[in-house]
PLY file of the C-alpha trace (Angstrom):
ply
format ascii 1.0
element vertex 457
property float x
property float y
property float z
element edge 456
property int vertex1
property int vertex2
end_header
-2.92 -115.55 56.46
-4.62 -111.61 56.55
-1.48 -111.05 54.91
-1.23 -113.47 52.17
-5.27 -112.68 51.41
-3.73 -109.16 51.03
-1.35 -109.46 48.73
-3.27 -111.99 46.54
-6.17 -108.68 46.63
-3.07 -106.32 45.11
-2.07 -109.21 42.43
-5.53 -109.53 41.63
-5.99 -105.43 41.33
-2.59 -105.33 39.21
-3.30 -107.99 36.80
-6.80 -106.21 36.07
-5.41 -103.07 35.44
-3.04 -104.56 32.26
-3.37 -104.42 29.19
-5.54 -107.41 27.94
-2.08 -108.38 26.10
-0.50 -109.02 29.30
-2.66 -111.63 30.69
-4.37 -113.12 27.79
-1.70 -113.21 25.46
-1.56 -117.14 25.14
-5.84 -116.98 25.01
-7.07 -118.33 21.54
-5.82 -121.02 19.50
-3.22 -120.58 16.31
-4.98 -119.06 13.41
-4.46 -121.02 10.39
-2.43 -119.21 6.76
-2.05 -116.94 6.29
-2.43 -115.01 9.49
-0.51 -117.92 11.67
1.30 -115.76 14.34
-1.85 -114.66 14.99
-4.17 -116.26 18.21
-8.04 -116.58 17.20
-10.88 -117.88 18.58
-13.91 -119.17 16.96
-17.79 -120.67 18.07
-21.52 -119.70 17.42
-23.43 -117.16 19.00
-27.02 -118.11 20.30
-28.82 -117.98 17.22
-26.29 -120.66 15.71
-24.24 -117.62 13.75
-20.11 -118.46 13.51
-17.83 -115.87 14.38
-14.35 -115.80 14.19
-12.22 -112.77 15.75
-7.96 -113.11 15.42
-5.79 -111.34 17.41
-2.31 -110.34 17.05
0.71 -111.31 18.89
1.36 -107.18 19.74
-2.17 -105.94 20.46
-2.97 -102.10 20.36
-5.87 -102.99 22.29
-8.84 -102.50 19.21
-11.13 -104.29 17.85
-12.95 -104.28 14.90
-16.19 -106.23 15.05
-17.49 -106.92 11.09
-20.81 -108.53 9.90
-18.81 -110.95 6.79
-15.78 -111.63 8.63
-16.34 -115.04 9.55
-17.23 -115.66 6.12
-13.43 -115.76 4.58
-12.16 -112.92 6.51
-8.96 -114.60 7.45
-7.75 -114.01 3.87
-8.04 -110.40 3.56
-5.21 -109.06 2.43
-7.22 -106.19 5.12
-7.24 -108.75 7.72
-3.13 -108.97 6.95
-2.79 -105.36 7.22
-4.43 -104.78 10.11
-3.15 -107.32 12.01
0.75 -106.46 10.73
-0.55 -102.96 12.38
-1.60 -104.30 15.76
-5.73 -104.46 15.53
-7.64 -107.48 16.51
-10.05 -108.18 13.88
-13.30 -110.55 13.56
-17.26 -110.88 13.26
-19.64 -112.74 12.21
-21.34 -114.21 9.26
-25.11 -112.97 7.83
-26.25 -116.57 7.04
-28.61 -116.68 9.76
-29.45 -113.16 10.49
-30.04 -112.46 6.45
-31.96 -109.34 6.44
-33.05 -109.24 9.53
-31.01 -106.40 10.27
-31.84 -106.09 13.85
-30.67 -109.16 14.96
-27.23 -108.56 12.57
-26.88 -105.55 14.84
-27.21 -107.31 17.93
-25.02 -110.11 16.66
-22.00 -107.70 16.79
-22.84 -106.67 20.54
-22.40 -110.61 21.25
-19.51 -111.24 19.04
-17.48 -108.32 20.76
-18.58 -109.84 24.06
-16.87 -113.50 22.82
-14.04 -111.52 21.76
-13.61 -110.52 25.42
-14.21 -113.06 27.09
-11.69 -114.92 25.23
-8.82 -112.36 25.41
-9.50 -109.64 28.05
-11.50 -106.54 27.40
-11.09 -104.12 24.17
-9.96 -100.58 24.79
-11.43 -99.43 21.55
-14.30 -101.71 20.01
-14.99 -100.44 16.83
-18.44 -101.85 13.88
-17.21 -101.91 10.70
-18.26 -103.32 7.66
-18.90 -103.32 4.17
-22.14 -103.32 2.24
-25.25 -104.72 4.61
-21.81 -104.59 6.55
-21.84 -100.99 6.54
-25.50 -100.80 7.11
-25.01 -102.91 9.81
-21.88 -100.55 11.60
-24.22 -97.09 11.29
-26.79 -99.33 13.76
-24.31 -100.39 15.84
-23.16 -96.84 16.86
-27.16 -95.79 17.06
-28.23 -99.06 19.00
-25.16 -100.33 20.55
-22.84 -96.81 21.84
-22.32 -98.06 24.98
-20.37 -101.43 24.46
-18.74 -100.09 21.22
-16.36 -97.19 21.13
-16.69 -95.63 17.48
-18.29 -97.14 13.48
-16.52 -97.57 10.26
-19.49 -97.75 7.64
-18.16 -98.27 4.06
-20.99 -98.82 1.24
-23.25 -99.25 3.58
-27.03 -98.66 2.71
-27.12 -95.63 5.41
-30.31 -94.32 3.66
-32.04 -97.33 6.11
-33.75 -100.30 4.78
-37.04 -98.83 4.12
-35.65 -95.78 1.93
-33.16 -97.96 0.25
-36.03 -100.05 -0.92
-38.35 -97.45 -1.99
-35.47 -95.80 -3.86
-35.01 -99.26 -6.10
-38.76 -99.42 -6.08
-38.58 -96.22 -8.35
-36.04 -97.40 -10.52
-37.81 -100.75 -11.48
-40.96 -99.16 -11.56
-39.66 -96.89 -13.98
-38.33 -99.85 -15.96
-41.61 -100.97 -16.25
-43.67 -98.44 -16.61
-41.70 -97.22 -19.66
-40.25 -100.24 -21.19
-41.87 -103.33 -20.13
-45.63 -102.28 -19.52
-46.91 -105.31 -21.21
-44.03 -107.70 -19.71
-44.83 -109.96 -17.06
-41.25 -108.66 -15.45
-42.36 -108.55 -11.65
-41.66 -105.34 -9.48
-42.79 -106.65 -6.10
-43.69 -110.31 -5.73
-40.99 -111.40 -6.54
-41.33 -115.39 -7.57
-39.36 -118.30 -6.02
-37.10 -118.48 -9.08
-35.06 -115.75 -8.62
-32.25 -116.44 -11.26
-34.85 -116.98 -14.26
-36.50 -113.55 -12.84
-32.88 -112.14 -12.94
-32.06 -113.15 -15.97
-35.80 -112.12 -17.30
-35.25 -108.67 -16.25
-31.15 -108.21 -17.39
-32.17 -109.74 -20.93
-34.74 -107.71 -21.50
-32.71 -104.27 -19.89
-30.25 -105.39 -22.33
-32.48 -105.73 -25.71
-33.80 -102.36 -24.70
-30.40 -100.87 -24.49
-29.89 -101.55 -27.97
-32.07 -98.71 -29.37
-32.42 -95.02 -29.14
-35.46 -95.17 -26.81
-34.73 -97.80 -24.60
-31.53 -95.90 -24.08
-32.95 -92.82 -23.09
-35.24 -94.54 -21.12
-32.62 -96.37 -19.04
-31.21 -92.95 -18.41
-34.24 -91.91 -17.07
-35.06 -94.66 -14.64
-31.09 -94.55 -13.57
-31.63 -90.73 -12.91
-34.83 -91.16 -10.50
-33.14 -94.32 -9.13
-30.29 -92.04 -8.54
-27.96 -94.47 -9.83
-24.11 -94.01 -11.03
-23.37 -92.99 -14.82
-20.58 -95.00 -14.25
-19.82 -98.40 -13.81
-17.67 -101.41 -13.88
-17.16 -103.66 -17.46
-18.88 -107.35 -17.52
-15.33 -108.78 -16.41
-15.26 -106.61 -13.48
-12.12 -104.26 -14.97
-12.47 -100.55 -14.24
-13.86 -97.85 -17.19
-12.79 -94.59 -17.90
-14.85 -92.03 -15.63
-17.26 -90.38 -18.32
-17.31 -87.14 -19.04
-20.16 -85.33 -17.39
-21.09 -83.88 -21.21
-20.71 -87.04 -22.63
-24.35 -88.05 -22.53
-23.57 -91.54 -24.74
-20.90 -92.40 -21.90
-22.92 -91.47 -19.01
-25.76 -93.83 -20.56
-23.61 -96.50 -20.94
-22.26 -96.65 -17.21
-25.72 -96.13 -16.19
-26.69 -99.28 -18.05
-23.31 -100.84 -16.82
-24.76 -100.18 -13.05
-27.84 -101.21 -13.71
-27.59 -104.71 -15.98
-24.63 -104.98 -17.70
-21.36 -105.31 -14.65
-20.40 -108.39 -12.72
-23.08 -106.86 -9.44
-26.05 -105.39 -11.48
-28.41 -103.45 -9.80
-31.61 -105.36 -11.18
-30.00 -108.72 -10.02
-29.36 -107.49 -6.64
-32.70 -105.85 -6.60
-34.12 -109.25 -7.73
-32.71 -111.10 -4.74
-32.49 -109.16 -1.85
-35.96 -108.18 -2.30
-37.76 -111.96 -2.75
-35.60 -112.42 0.66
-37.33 -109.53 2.38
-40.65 -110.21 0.99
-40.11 -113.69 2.74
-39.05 -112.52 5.98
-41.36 -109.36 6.71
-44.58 -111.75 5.35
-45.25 -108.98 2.64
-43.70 -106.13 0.73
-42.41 -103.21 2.45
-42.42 -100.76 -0.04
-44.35 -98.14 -1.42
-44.71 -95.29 -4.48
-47.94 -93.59 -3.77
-47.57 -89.61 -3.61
-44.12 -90.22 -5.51
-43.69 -87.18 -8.04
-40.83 -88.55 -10.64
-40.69 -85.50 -12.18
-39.74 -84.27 -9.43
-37.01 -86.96 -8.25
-35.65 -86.43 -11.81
-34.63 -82.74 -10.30
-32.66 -84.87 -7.66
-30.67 -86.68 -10.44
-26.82 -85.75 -10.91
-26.63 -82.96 -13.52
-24.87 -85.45 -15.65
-27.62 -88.16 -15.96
-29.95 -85.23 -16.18
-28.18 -84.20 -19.04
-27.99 -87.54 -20.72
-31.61 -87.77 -20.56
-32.34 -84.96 -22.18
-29.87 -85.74 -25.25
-30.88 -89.37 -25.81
-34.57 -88.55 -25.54
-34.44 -85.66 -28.19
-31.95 -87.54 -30.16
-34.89 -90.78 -29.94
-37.54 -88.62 -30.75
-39.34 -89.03 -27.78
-41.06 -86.45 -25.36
-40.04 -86.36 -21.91
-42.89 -84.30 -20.56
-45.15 -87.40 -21.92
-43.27 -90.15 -20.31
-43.60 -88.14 -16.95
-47.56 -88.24 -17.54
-47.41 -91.86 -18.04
-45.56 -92.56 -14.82
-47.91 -90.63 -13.16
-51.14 -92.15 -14.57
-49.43 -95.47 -13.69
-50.97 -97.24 -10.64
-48.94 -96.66 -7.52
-47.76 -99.70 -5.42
-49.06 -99.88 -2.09
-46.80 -101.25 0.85
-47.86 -103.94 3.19
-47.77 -101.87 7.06
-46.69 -105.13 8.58
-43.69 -105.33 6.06
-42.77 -101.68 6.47
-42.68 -102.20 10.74
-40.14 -105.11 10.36
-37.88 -102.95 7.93
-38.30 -99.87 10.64
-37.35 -102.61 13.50
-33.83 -103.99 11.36
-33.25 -99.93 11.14
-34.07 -96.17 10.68
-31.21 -93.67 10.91
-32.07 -91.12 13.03
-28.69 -89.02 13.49
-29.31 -89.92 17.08
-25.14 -90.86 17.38
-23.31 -90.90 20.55
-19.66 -92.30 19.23
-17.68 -90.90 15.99
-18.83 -92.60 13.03
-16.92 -92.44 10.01
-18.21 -93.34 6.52
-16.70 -93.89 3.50
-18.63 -94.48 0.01
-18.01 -95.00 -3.35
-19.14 -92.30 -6.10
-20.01 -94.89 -8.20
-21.24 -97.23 -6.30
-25.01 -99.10 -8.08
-25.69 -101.37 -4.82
-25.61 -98.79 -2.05
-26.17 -95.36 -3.89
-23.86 -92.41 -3.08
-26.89 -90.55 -2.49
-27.79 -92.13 0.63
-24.91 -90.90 2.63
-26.24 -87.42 2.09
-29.31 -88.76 3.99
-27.58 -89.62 6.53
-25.67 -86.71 7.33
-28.26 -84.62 6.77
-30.16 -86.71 9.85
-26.61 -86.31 12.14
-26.81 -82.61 11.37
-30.46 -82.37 12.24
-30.06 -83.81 15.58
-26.95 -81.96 16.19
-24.51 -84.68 16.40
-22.25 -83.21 13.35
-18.89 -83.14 15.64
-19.40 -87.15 15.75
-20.03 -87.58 12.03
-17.07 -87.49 9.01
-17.78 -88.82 5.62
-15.54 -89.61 2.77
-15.31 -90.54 -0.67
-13.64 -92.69 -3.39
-13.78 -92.24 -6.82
-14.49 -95.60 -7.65
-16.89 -97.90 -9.63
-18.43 -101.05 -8.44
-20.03 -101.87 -4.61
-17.08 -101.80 -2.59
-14.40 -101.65 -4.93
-11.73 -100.55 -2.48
-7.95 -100.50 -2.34
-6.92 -102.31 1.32
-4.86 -98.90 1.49
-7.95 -96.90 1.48
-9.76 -98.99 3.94
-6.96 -98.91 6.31
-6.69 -95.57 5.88
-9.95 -95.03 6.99
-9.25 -97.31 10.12
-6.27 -95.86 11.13
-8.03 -92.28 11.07
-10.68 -93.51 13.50
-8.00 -95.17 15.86
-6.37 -91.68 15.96
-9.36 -89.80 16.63
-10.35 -92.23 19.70
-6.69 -91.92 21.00
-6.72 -87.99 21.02
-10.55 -87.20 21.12
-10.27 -84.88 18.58
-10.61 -85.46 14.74
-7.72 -85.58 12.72
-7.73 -84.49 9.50
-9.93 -86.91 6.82
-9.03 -84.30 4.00
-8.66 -86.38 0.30
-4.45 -85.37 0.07
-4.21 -86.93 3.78
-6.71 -90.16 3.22
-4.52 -90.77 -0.12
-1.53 -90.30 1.64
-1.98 -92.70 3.92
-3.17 -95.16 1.74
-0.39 -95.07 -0.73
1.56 -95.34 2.66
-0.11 -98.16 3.68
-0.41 -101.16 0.16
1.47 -98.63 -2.53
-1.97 -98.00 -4.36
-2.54 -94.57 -5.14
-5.63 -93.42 -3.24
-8.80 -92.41 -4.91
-10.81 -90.19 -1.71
-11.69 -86.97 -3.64
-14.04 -83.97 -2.58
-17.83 -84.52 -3.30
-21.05 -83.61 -2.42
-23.50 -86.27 -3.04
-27.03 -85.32 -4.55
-30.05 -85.26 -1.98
-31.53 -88.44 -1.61
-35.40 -88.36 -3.36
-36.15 -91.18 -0.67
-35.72 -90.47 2.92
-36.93 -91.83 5.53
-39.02 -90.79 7.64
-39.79 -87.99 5.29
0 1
1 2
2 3
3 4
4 5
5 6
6 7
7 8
8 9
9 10
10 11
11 12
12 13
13 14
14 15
15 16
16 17
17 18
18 19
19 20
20 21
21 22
22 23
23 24
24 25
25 26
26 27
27 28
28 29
29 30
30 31
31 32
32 33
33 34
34 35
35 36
36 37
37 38
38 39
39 40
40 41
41 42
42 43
43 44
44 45
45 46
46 47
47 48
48 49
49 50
50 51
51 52
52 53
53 54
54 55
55 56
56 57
57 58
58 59
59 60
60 61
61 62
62 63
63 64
64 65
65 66
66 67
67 68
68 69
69 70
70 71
71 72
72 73
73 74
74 75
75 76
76 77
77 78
78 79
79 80
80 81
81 82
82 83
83 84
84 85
85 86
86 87
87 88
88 89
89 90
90 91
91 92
92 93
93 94
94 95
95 96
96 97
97 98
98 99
99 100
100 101
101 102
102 103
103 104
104 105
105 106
106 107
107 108
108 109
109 110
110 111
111 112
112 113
113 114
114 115
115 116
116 117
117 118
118 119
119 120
120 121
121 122
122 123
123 124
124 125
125 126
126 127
127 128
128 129
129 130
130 131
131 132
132 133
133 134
134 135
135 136
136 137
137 138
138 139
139 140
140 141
141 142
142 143
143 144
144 145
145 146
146 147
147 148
148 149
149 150
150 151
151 152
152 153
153 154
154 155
155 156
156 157
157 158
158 159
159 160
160 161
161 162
162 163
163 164
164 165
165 166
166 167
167 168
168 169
169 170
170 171
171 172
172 173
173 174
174 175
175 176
176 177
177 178
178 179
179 180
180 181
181 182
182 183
183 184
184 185
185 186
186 187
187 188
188 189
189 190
190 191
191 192
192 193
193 194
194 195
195 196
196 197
197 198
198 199
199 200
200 201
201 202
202 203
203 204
204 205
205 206
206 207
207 208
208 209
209 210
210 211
211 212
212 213
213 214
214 215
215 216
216 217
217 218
218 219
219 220
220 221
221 222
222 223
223 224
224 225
225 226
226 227
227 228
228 229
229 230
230 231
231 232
232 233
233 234
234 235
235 236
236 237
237 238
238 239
239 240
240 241
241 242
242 243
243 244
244 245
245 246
246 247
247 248
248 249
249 250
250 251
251 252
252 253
253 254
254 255
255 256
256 257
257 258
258 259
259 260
260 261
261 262
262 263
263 264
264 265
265 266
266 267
267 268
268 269
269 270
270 271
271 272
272 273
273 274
274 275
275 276
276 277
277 278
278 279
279 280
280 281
281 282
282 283
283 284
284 285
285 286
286 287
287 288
288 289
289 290
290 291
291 292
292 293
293 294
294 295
295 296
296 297
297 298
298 299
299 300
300 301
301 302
302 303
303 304
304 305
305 306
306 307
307 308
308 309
309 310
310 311
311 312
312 313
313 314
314 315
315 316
316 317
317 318
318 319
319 320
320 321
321 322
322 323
323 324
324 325
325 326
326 327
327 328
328 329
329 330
330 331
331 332
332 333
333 334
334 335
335 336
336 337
337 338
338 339
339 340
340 341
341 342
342 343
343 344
344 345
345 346
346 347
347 348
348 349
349 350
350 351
351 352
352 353
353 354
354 355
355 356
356 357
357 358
358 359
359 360
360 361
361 362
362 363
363 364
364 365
365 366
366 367
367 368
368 369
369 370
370 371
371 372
372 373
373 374
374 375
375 376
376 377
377 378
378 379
379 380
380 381
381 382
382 383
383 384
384 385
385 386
386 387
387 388
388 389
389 390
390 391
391 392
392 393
393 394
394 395
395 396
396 397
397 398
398 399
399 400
400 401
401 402
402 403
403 404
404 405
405 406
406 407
407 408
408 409
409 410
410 411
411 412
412 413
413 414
414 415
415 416
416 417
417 418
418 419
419 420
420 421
421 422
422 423
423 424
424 425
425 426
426 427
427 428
428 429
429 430
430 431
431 432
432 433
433 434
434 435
435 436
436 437
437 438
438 439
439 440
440 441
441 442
442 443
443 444
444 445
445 446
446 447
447 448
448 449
449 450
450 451
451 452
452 453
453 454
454 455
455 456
């Protein structure tokens, strides 16, 4: 019997130590098309959020745990690739968690943990995600570096939730100030009818960007907002990249990212922020002290330039509309809305797994900007040899190729496997995104502009 009990013990001990493929390969259920040789497994977490994870038939052992995926992941055409390439992939949904960033970030912990428990444990775990996504991922690998091996931020909002707010504070405030003083076009408060508000605010950006001044004056806000002078057309096809001279060009993708592309910046702005209002009981954020003339010196030298042109070429005097923003009345925040944007998250370059990012140059929603905030906190705290970031020269929020993103992935897999980074250089990134869908990769060199918002100060 001592015997048997024995060699039961050594079974036991064996089967532990294999992979998770070996032992859990028949865990799950079929996934549906397009991803049917696939296993997944599906439920809620506590709070009543769905997540979804599928896992291929020849696992490499990772995971990638995403805020949207439950939401339509399963026909990616990234889900495809990944899978094809041996990566489990899954997440959750933000229905529930909404803004409340926090318990997004939390959610991920507890997906990954379902993951497991259906199909054996993850060698490599890795947050990723696009857009609150992204945001999401970056507070993972702050909150959660223990049960997660390494983040994949893309477009993510990594200058935190309170800067990112007061950054498209300024920008609307501008809008106001300068445009639509005597409009009763709200800036916080944001009423219970958000489309009519959106719509209030895009038809009256748009009236305004058919004259000289409202022109300039759209430049202007875009520049303190730090916005793109690029962006996508109505229909959601790509534009030429303007010429940094071209001041007419730069105006108009400015405008594009702000109120005229299929995501506008004012719309989103609109929204997101009548949600937060709701959930923090009040608004979280502030302009008092805020010098614009100063965050104009922050702008790209591009939209910098535009302004200049279009407000000579209006007949209008810059200096003046500086005074006029700063005679304005400042906006005051609401402390108890401020701590529940500081409790979803505030980047603190406090990283203990490799992170990295990847961001669009002309992205409106989550502003290029930010990710130089974000470094900048990583380098502080002396965490650089965790931290890459990359970028595609691309309009839109989150316009990428599935190429690029696996790229990216791929990248990150390779510098868990090794523990050193492998090279993230544009030439490479392309290469092995052209390698991966036959899309030419867009990754380029650039150094974003310092972000006029950051948080803490």
């Amino acid at each position: 019997m001592g015997s048997k009990l024995t060699l039961l013990a050594a079974v036991a001990v064996l089967v532990a130590g294999l992979p998770a493929t070996a032992h859990a390969a028949e865990a799950g259920k079929p996934c549906p098309e397009p991803v049917a040789a696939a296993r997944c497994a599906d439920g809620q977490l506590t709070d009543g959020t769905p997540y979804t994870f599928a896992k291929p038939v020849r696992w490499n052992g990772s995971v990638l745990v995403d805020l949207d995926f439950a939401a339509g992941g399963l026909a990616s055409p990234l889900t495809k690739s990944l899978l094809d390439r041996g990566y489990a992939v899954g997440g959750t949904t933000r229905a529930i968690s909404s803004w409340n960033i926090a318990r997004a970030i939390d959610n991920q912990a507890e997906a990954l943990g379902r993951f497991e428990a259906a199909f054996g444990r993850a060698r490599y775990a890795i947050a990723e995600g696009r857009s609150m996504g992204g945001m999401v991922a970056a507070g993972v690998a702050q909150v959660h570096p223990g049960r997660f091996a390494a983040a994949i931020p893309m477009c993510g909002g990594l200058g935190g939730a309170v800067g990112q707010w007061n950054q498209k504070l300024d920008t609307v405030f501008t809008l106001k100030t300068l445009l639509f003083r005597d409009s009763a076009l709200p800036v916080t408060g944001i009423p219970a009818d958000v489309p009519g508000t959106q719509q209030q605010w895009l038809s009256a950006t748009a009236s305004a960007q058919a004259t000289p001044a409202g022109k300039a004056r759209i430049a202007l806000a875009a520049a303190i907002g730090q916005l793109p002078g690029w962006g996508l057309a109505p229909d959601g096809s790509a534009t030429p990249v303007p010429d940094d001279r071209d001041a007419d060009g730069v105006e108009q993708g400015a405008f594009l990212a702000l109120a005229g592309g299929p995501l506008p910046y004012l719309g989103q702005a609109v929204s997101s922020r009548r949600t937060i209002e709701q959930l923090s009981g009040g608004n979280p954020s502030w302009n008092t002290g805020v010098d614009y003339a100063r965050q104009f010196a922050s702008a790209s030298p591009s939209l910098q330039n535009a302004v200049r042109r279009l407000y000579s070429r209006a007949g209008l005097d810059l200096r003046a509309d500086f005074a006029r923003l700063a005679a304005e009345p400042r906006i005051s925040a609401d402390p108890a809305a401020v701590r529940y944007l500081e409790r979803g998250i505030v980047f603190t370059g406090d990283l203990r797994i490799p992170v990295l990012t990847v961001n669009g140059t002309g992205d409106q929603i989550s502003t290029v900007a930010q990710q130089q905030s974000y470094g900048a906190l990583v380098r502080q705290a002396g965490n650089e040899s965790l931290l890459r970031q990359t970028y595609v020269q691309t309009a839109g929020h989150c316009t990428y190729t599935t190429g690029e993103q696996q790229a990216a992935v791929d990248r990150m897999l390779t510098r868990l496997r090794t523990g050193h980074w492998p090279d993230t250089s544009p030439r490479t990134m392309n290469a092995l995104s052209v390698a991966a869908d036959g899309v030419e990769g867009r990754y380029l060199s650039y150094v974003p502009p310092r972000f006029n918002r950051r948080y803490p100060a």
